[in-house]
N, C-alpha and C positions, 0 to 999 in steps of 0.2 A: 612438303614445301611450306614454308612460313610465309603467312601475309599479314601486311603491315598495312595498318589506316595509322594515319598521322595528320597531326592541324596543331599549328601554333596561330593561339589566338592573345587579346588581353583585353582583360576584362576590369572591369571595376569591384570593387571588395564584394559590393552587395552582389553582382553578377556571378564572383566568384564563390560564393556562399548558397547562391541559386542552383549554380552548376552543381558544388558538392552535396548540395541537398537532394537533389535529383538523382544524385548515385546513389548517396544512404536511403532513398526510397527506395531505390532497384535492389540493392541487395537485400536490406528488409524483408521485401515482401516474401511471401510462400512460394512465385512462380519458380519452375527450373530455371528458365530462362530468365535473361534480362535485356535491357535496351540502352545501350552507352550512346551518348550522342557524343560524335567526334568532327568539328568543322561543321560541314553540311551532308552528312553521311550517319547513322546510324549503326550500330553494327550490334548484333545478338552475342551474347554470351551465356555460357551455362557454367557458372561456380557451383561449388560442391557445398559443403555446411560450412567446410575449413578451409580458409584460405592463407596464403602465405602475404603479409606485408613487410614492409620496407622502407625505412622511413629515415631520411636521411639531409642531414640541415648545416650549410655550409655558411659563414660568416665571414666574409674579410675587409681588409681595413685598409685604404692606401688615401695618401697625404694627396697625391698627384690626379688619381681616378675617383676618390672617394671611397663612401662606403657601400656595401655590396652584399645582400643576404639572398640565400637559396634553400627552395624546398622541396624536396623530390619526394612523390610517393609511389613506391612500386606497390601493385597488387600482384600477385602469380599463384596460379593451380593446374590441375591437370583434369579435366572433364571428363 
């Protein structure tokens, strides 16, 4: 059975820079484990040495909605 934590939040650059900092410390470090904050939730993981990324950046352009850029980054392993 799959379970899912999910939080859409928004942040400010510097906020967003804090967040990603906070995961490049967790994986970093030498523990098995790590500690993802998601929303107001926490959740444990245990990545291996290797992990699969995914990195994926979408750009569009409209006269009537404007313009519009997206950044997706998938992480994925098997523990």
């Amino acid at each position: 059975m799959a379970q899912r934590t999910t939080a859409d939040e928004r942040y400010s650059r510097q906020e967003l820079a804090a967040y990603f900092q906070t995961l490049a410390d967790a994986f970093g470090s030498d523990d098995e484990s790590i500690s993802v904050p998601v929303g107001n939730k926490t959740v444990r993981l245990s990545p291996p040495e290797s992990v699969g990324v995914s990195v994926d950046v979408i750009e569009r352009s409209s006269r009537l909605r404007g313009d519009h850029e997206q950044l997706e980054l998938e992480v994925s392993w098997k523990p």
